[in-house]
N, C-alpha and C positions, 0 to 999 in steps of 0.2 A: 687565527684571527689576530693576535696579540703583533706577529709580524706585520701583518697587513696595516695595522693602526699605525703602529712606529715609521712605517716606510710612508704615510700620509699625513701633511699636517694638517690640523685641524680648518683652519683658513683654505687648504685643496676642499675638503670634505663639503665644507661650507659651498665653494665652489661649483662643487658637483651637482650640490641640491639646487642650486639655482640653475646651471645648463637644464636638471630634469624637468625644471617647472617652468623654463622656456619650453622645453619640446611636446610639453601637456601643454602650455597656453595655447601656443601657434593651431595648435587641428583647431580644438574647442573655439578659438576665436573666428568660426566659420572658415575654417581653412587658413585662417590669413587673412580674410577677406574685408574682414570687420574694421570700421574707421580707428576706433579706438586700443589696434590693438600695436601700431609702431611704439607705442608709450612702452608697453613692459616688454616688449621685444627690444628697445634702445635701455633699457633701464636694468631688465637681468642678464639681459648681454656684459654691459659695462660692469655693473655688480659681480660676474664671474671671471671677468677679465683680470677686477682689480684684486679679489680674493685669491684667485689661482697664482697672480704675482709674489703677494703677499707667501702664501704658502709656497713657494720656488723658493724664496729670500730665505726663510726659514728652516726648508730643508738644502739650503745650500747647491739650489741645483740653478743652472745656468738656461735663460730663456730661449726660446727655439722660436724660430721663424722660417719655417716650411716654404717651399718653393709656392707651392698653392696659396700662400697668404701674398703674394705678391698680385695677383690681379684683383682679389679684391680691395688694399690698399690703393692699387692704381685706381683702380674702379670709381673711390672715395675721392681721389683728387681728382680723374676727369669729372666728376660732380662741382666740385670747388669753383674749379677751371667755367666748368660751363655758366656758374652761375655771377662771376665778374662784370659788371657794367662797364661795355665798353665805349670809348665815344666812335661816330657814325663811320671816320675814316680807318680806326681798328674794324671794325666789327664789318665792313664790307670787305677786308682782305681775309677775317678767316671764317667770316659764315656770309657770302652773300646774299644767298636765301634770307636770313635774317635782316639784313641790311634793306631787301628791297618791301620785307613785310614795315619796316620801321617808316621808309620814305613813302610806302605807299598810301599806308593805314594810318598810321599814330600819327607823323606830324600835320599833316592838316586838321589835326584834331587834335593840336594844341600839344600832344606827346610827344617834348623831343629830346628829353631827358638822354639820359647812357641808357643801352641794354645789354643784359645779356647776352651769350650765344643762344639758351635755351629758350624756345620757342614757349615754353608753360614754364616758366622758373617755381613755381609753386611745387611743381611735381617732382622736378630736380632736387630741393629744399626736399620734399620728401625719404627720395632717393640716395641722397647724400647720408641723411640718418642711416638708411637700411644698410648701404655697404660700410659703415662703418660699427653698426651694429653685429652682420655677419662677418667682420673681419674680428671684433671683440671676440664673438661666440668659438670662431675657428681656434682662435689661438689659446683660448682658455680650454677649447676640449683638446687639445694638442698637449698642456700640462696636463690637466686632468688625468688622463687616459696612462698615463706612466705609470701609473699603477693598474695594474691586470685588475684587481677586482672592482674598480671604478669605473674602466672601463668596460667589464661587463654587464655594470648596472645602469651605464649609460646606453649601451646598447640595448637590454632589455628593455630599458624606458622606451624606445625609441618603436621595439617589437609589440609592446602591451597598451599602447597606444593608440596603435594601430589595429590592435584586436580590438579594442574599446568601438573604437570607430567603425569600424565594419560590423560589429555585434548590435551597435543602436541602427546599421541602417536594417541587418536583418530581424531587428525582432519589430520595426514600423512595418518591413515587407509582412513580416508573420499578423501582425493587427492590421496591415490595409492601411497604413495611416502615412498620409499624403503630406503631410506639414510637420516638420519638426516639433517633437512630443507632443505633437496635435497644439502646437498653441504659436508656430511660426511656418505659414507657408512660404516658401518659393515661389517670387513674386514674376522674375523673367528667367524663374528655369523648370525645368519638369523633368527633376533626376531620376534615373532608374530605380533607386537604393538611395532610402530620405537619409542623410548622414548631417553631418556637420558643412560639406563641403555641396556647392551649390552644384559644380561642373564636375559632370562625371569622370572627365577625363586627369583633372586633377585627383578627384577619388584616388581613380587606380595607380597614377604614379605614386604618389603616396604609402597604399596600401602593398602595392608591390614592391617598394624600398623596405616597408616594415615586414615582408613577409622573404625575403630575401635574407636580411638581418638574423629573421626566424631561423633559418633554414641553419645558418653559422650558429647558432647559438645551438640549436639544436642538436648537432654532429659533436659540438666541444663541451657538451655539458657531461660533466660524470657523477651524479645522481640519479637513477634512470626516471625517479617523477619529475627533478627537472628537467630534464631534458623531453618528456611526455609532453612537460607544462608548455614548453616553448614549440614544440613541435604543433600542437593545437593551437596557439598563438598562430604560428606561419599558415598555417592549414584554414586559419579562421579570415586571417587578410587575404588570401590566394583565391578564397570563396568571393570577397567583397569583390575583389578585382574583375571575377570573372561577371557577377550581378550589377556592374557600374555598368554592362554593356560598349564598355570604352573598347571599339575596333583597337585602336594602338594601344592603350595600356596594357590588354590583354596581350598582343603581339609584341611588346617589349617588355612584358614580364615573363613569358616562355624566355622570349631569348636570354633575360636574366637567368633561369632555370638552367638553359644547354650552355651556356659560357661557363656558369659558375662548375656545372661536369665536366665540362671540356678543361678549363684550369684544377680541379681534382684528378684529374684522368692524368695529364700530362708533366702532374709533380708528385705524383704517388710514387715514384722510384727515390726522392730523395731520402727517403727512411725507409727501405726494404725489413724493416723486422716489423716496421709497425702498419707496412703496406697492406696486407691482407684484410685485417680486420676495420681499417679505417676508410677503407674503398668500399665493404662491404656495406659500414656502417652509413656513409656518404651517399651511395646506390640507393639503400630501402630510404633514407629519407627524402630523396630524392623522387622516387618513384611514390611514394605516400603522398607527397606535395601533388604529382601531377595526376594520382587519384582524384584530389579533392578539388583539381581542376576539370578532371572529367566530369565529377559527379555533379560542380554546378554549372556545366555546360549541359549536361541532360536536364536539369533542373530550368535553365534558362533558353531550351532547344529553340522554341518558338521565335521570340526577342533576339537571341544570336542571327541565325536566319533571316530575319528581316534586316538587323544590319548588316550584314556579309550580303545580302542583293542588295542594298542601297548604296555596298560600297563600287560593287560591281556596276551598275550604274553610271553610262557613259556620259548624261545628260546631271547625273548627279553628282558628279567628278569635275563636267566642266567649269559645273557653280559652288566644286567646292573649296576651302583655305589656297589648297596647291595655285589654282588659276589665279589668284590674289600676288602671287610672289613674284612675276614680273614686273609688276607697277611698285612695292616696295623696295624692289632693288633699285628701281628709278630710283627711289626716294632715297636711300641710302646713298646713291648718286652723288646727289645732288648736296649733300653733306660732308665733303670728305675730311676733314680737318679736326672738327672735333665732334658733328653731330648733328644733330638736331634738339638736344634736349634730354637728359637720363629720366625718362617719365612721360616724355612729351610727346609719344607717338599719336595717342587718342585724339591730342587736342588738334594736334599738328598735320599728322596724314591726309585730312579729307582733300587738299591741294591739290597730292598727288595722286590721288582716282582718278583713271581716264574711263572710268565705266560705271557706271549705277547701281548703287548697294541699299537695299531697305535697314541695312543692320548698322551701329555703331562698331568698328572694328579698333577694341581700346590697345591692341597687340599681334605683331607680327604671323605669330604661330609657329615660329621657325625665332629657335636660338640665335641663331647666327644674321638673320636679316633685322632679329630685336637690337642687337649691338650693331650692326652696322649703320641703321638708320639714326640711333640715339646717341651710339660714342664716337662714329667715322671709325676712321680706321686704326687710329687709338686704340678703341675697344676691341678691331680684331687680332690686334696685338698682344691685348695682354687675352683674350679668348684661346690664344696658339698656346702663352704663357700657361694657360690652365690647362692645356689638352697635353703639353712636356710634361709639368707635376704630374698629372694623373697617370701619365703614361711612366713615370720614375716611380713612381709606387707601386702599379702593376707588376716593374721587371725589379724588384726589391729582391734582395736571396732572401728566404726562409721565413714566408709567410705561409702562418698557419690557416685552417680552415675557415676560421672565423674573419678573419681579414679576407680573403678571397670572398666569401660571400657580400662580405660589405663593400666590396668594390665592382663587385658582380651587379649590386642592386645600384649601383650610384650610374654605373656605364647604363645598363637598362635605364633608369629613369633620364639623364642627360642627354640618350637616344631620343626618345621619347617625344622629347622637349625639342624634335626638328619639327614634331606636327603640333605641339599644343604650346604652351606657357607655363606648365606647373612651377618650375622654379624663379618665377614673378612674385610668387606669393612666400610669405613668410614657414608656411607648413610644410612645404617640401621643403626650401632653402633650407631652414637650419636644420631640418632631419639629418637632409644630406652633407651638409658641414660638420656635425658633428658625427656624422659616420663615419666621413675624411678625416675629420680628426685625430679616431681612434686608431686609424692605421698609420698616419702621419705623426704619429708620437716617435720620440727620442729611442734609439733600441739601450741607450745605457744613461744609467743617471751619473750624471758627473756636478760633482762637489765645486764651490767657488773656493778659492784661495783665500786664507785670512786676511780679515782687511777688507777685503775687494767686496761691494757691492754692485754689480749689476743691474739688481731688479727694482732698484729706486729709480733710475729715468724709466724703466720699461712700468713701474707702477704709476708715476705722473703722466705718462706718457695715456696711459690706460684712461687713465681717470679723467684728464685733459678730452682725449675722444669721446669718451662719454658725455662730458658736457656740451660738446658740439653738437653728439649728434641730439642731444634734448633740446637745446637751442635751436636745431636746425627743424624740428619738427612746430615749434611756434610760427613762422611762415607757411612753414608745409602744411599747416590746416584747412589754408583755403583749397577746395577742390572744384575743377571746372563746374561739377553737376550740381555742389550747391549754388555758383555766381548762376549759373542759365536759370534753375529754378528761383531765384531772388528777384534776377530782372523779368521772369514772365511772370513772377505774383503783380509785380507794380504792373507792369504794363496791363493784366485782363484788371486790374482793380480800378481801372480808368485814372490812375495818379495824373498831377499837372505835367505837360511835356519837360519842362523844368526839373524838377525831383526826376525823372526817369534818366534823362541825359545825364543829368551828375552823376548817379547810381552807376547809368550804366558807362560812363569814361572811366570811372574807376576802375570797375571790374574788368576794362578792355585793358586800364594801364595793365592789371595784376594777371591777365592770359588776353593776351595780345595773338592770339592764333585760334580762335574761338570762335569760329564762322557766326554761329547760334546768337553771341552775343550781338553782332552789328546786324542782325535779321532780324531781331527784339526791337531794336532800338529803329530799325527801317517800317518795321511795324507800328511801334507804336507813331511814327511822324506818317504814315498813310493813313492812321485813324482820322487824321485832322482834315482830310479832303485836301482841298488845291495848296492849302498854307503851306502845308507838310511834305506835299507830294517829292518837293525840288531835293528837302534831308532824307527823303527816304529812298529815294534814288542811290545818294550819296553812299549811305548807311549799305545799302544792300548791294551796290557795287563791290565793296568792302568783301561783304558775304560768299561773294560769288568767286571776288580775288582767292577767298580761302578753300571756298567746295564749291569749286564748278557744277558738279553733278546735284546741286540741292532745289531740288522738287518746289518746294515752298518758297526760297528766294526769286527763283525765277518767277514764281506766282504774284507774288508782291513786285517785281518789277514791271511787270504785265500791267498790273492794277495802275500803279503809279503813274506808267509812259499813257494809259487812257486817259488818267485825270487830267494829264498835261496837254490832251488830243496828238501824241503821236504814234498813231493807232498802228501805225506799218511795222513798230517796234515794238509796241506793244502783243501785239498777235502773234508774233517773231517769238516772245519773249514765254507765250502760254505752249508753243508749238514744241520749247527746249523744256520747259517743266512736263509737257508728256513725256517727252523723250527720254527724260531724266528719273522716270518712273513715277508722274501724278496720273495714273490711269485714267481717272476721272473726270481731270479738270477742262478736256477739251468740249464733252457732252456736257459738262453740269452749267460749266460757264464760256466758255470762248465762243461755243458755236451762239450761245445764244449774244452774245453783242457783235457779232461779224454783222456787217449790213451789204459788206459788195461780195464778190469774186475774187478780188485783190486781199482782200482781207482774207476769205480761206483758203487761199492758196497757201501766205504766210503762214497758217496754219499745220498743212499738210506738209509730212518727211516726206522721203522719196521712196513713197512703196505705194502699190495700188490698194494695199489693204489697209493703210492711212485715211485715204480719201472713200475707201469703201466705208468705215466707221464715221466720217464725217457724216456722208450722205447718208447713212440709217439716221442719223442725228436730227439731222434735216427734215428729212421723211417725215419722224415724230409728231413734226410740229404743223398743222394744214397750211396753217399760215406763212411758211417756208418752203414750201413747195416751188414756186417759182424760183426763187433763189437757188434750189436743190436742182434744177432743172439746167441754170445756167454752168452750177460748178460742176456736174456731172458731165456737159459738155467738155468743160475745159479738162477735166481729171482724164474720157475713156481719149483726148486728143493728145493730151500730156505722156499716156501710160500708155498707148499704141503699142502692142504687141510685148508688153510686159507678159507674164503669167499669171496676174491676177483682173486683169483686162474683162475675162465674163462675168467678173460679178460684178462689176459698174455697168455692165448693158442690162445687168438683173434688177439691180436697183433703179433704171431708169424703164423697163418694161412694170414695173410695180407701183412708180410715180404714176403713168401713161394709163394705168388701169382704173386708179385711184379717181384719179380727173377724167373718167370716160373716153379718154381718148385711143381707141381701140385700136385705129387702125397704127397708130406710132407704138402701141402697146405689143401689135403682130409684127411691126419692123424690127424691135429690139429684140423680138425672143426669137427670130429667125437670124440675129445676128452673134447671139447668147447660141444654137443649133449649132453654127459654123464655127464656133470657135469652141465648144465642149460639148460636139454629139453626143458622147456617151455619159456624159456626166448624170448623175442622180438630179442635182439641182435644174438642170437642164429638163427634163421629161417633167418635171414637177411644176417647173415655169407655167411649160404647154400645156399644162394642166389646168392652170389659174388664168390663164388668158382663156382658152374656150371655155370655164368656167362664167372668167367674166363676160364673155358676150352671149352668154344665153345657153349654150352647148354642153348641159352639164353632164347628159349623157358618155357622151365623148369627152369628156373629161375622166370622166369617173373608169372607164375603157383603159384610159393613160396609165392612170394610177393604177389599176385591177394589172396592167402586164407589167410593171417594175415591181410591183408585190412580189408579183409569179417569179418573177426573174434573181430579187433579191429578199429571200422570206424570210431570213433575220435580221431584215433592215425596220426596227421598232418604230422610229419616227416612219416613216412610211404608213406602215402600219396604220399608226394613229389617226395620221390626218385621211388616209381610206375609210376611217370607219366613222370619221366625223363627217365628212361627205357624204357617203351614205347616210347617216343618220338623218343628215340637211334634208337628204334626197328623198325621207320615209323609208328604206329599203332598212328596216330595223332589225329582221333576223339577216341580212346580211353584214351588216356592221359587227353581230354579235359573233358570227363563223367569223368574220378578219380576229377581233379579238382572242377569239379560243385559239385560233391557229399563230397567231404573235406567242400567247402568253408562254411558252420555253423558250424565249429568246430575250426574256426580261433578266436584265445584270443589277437592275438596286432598287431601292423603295422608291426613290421619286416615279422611277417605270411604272411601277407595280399598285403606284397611288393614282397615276395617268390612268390605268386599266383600266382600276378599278372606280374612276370618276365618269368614265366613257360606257362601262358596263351598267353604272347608277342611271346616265340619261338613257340608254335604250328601255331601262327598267319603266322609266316615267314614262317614256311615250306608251308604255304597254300599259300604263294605271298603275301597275304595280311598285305602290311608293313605301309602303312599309320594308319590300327590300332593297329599295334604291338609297332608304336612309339607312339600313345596316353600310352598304358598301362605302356611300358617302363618309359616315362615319370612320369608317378601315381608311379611307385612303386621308383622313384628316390627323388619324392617330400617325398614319406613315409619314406624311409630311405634313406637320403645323402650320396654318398661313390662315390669315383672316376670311379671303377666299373658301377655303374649305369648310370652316365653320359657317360659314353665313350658306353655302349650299345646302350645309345639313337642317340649317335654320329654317329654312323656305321650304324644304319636304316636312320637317316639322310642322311649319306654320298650315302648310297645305291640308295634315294631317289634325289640324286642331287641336296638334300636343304643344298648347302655347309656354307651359312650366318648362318644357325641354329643348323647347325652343327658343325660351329667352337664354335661357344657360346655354346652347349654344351661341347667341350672339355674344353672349360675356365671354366666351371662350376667343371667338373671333377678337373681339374688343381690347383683349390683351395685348394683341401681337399686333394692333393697328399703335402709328405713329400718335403722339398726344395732339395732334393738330385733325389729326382724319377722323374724334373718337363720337364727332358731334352727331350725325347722321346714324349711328350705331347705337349711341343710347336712346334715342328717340325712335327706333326703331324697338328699342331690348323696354321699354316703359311701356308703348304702345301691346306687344304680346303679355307683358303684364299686365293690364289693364282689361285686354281680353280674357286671360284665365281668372283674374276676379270676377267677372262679369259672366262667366261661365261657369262657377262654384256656385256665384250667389244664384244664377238662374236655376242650376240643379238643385240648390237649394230650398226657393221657393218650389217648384218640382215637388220637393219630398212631401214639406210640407204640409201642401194643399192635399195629400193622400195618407189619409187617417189610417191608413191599413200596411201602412208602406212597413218593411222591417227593414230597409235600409235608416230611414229615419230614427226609428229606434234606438238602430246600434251608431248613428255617429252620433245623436244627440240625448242617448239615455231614454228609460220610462217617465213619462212627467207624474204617473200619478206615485212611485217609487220614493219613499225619503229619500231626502238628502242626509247622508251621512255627517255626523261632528266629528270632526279631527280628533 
């Protein structure tokens, strides 16, 4: 130890403690995730940059600058670079993209200041702290580590960590406890394994770096309990990894595993004396690690299995990350110079959607399309710059066990990072810098020459970056999510249109790519009716310049172009918000202000099942009927021999029923016959058309041979047995039913039966067991509906007490506008069982001999007892 102390000076030591209490902050600070935590991530970085310098000076060692500290240095001044205001006729020669948001958006809106290249410069101002942050940290564990037992306590740190963290998320699995130490849920996640980090996938990169680490530590330790200690460590992260459920983390932590034996395997001959026993020892821990990966893959069998078929999943593949990467390569495209912005993909991307996303997508998910979209091709420059270092360190001579592993785990998790982001976040980043670090250390210490100081610019130099990147984080505070939430508090709180514009041009100055902001501000000028309608147009023009694909802008343009009566665009405009993904907004609103034909045409895409959803729409309303009548004309003339063609003759044989008109009602389902004989919907049509002319016989006949034909067809089934029922034929209804019920797949079915099995009950009188089933198919599916049927056999039954608690039950789940008819129904069967008490009451009473009276109301000639 005495050697150890002298070959370190105090100021490295110091050094050291600050890298550890960086790589404890970062997980704890919820992976990285945490707003507050770039402060001590820019703070003990520089702190250990300047101390480790310090201690270089002192022990007269000479500063090292590692090939791998060159991309993040670059990293830090494409940050610089991007954030320069430049004026209109720069900044359209080297970000056009930029230049055309500036002339489009900002200066009609008074913005015509310089801009940056970066589309979010807030987030760059963030960004610019981080890479200079992790270039502190790099270079400080590059000194550090020159001494073997620092660096192994840096590495341990990095191991014991990691077992921290995988130990809290299994001892929440062990309590069931869904919310960090029960007192902070996950608000937009639903992790497998409640830890520190919200995204599973990050979990396992992470965990799999620290259990990789493990695994080196473990083979070079010569104490056999530590080396037990760290071996449980690896064994405890390799567990986490497998419980994160993370598909890729799991699969690029094996490969960490077979790489780091394949590089054991393939330099085991450079020391043949000490071969034997270090391959042996290498093997069993080796093999021990991928025990404690089987053990909690059995442990996990179920959970694994369901992700492994959702990966297999051809429909769940199309819609997943991967199908995303064509359109951000566009976007990378479209930036080739310097970017888009170090930070600015989240605000910036929605542009370049050409397809409709329900989700905010704040990151690439792929390494290399994150830097190509944000640095240009700068950043795939110095990306190549980092794949040469790593690959110079790999082919280094006479790297021991322990460096192999830490380069084992760094390749697996940077793999990793083609499918996820983990190294965005501050808790893999600096794990993995300073595990790079420990191999990218000096192999000799070399003395300065008298005189001669070095490490005083490299200590200004240090300390200088430090304060930049502190400074740099004083801008960097603003984040897009607090400006959106600032301007939607003003705008729902009804502020003067006044105050919101100010508000919100500022916030546009300060993220200028922020679709959300000019849809606020388009919003709140449509609140005003006609005054507004003309800014909100404006406003949401803007919106739509930035995310075409956004649902709610198009909805608001919709609104606005009606205010102004130009309905053609307007309609147009509701037609791109379905399209866009507002599922709803065609039924809830568009159909109901269409008045011609013209108007729902504009409505309808080019699919017959467009216009079939319109016409159910239609249908709904009695009073649109007519209307429904003409567009359905136009839609089966429009969509002539498309594929979805019979079910617009469906929808107009079900109009034609509706309004009596029989004989157009038998022309459409003989034309619905010729164009899908064999269809199910088809025989069922025929069924409701002789139904509806009187023929219910023959009807019932229709239905009785597509039973026969298809007897696990459940809906069939149903409406057979509801027919019958119509028809009296009640133990026939009940044989459909017996004979359905093995073809029921979930409770809704099996609540259906059992509500079809209640009414055959009641037609037979038999209503005490019609209210058991009633009640069974209420508990299977909850709905107002079900309660209030149970209510009514209740009430039938003169059980008003359980009858009213049925309607409260209903009453719950009805809307606060529908609850009026429901209480005054739930007061009136109150009223009744008072009136029904007090009757039995008088009852007892009047009967001197009664012993029911006795026992509810006492002996009266009996004292009263004194307390």
């Amino acid at each position: 130890m005495a050697s150890s102390h002298r070959s370190s000076s105090r100021y490295t030591r110091l050094a050291e403690v600050a890298l550890m209490a960086l790589v404890v902050v970062c997980p704890l600070a919820l992976g990285g995730a945490a707003r507050w935590v770039h402060w001590p991530l820019v703070g003990l970085a520089g702190l250990a940059a300047v101390l480790a310098g310090v201690g270089a000076r002192r022990q007269g060692q000479s500063p090292r600058f590692p090939l791998l500290a060159a991309p993040l240095a670059g990293g830090a001044v494409l940050c610089a670079l991007q954030l320069v205001p430049l004026p209109a006729s720069v900044l359209g020669v080297v970000s056009p993209e930029a230049a055309a948001l500036r002339e489009f958006a900002l200066e009609p809106l008074g913005l015509t200041g310089a801009r940056p290249v970066s589309l979010d410069p807030t987030a760059t101002w963030r960004e610019l702290a981080r890479h200079l942050a992790y270039l502190l940290a790099f270079l400080a564990a590059v000194q550090v580590c020159r001494a073997r037992d620092s660096r192994r306590r840096l590495l341990a740190t990095v191991l014991v960590t990691g077992a921290v963290v995988a130990l809290v998320g299994l001892g929440h699995a062990l309590l069931d406890v869904s919310s960090l130490f029960g007192s902070r849920p996950w608000v937009h996640a639903r992790p497998p394994l409640v830890t520190f980090f919200g995204n599973p996938n990050h979990l396992a990169g992470y965990l799999g770096l620290a259990a990789t680490v493990g695994v080196g530590l473990a083979l070079t330790a010569r104490p056999r309990a530590r080396a037990m200690a760290y071996a449980f460590g690896a064994a405890t992260c390799g567990t986490g990894v497998v419980l994160s459920l993370s598909r890729g983390g799991i699969a690029f932590f094996v490969f960490g595993q077979v790489l780091l034996a394949a590089w054991l395997l393939s330099r085991r001959r450079e020391s043949s004396r000490r071969a034997g026993p270090a391959w042996a020892r290498s093997a069993a821990a080796l093999l021990g690690l991928l025990t404690v990966l089987a053990v909690g893959a059995y442990v996990a069998a179920d959970a694994l299995w369901a992700e492994a078929r959702s990966a297999g999943d051809v429909e769940a593949l199309r819609r997943s990350k991967v199908s995303l990467w064509p359109m951000m390569a566009e976007a990378a495209r479209t930036f080739p110079v310097l970017g888009m912005g170090r930070g600015a993909f989240e605000a910036a991307f929605p542009r370049y959607q050409t397809e409709p996303n329900p989700n905010t997508l704040t990151h690439p998910e792929n390494a290399v399309l994150q830097v190509a979209t944000e640095m240009g091709v700068p950043g795939l420059v110095l990306l190549a710059v980092a794949l040469w270092g790593f690959a110079r360190l790999v082919r280094r001579e006479h790297l021991d066990t322990l460096e192999l592993s830490a380069l084992a785990g760094v390749a697996a998790l940077a793999l990793h990072d083609l499918f996820d982001f983990s190294l965005e976040l501050p808790a893999c980043a600096v794990a993995a810098l300073v595990v790079l670090g420990a191999v990218a250390r000096p192999r000799a210490r070399e003395r300065r020459q008298a005189g001669f100081s070095p490490s005083v610019p490299v200590l200004v130099t240090a300390g200088a970056l430090t304060v930049v990147g502190l400074v740099a984080l004083v801008p960097g505070r603003h984040r897009v999510a607090d400006a959106e939430r600032a301007l939607a508090e003003l705008v729902v709180s009804g502020a003067p249109i006044e105050a919101v514009r100010e508000q919100g041009l500022a916030l546009v100055d300060r993220h200028p790519a922020d679709y959300l902001l000019y849809r606020l501000l388009a919003s709140a000028e449509a609140a005003r009716g006609p005054k507004g309608a003309g800014d909100a147009l404006s406003f949401v023009n803007r919106a739509l310049y930035l995310a075409p694909w956004d649902a709610v802008s198009h909805r608001v343009a919709a609104r606005a172009l009606l205010t102004l009566h130009r309905r053609a665009q307007g309609f147009l405009e509701y037609r791109l918000a379905h399209e866009a993904g507002d599922t709803g907004i065609l039924q809830a609103e568009a159909v109901l202000r269409a008045r011609t034909v013209e108007e729902l045409v504009a409505l309808t895409s080019d699919s017959p099942e467009a216009a079939d959803r319109l016409l159910a729409s239609l249908s709904d309303v009695p009073a649109r009927h007519a209307l429904a009548l003409e567009y359905g004309a136009w839609a089966r003339e429009h969509f002539a021999g498309r594929p979805g063609e019979a079910s617009l003759w469906v929808r107009e044989a079900r109009l034609r029923m509706w309004r009596k008109e029989f004989a157009e009602a038998e022309a459409a389902c003989a034309r619905v016959e010729a164009l899908a004989p064999d269809a199910r919907d088809t025989a069922l049509l025929r069924a409701e058309v002789l139904r509806a002319q009187g023929q219910g016989g023959a009807a019932l006949q229709v239905v009785e041979r597509l039973v026969s034909r298809q007897p696990g067809d459940v809906e069939v089934a149903f409406t057979l047995a509801g027919w019958q029922l119509d028809a009296g034929l009640v133990r026939r209804a009940r044989d459909t039913l017996q004979a359905v019920g093995p073809f029921l797949s979930d409770y809704r079915q099996r609540a259906r039966l059992l509500s079809l099995e209640a009414a055959c009950l009641e037609r037979e009188g038999l209503l005490s067991r019609a209210v058991e089933r009633r009640q069974t198919a209420a508990r299977l599916v909850p709905s107002p509906e079900a309660h209030f049927a149970v209510a009514r056999l209740q009430e039938a039954l003169r059980r008003y007490d359980a009858a009213s608690r049925s309607v409260h039950e209903g009453l719950r789940l009805l809307p606060p506008e529908g609850r009026e008819a429901a209480r005054a129904w739930a007061a009136r069967l109150e009223a009744a069982e008072r009136e029904r008490v007090d009757q039995r009451r008088q009852e007892l009473m009047d009967d001197p001999n009664a012993q029911e009276l006795q026992h509810l109301l006492g002996d009266p000639e009996r004292p009263a007892v004194e307390p």
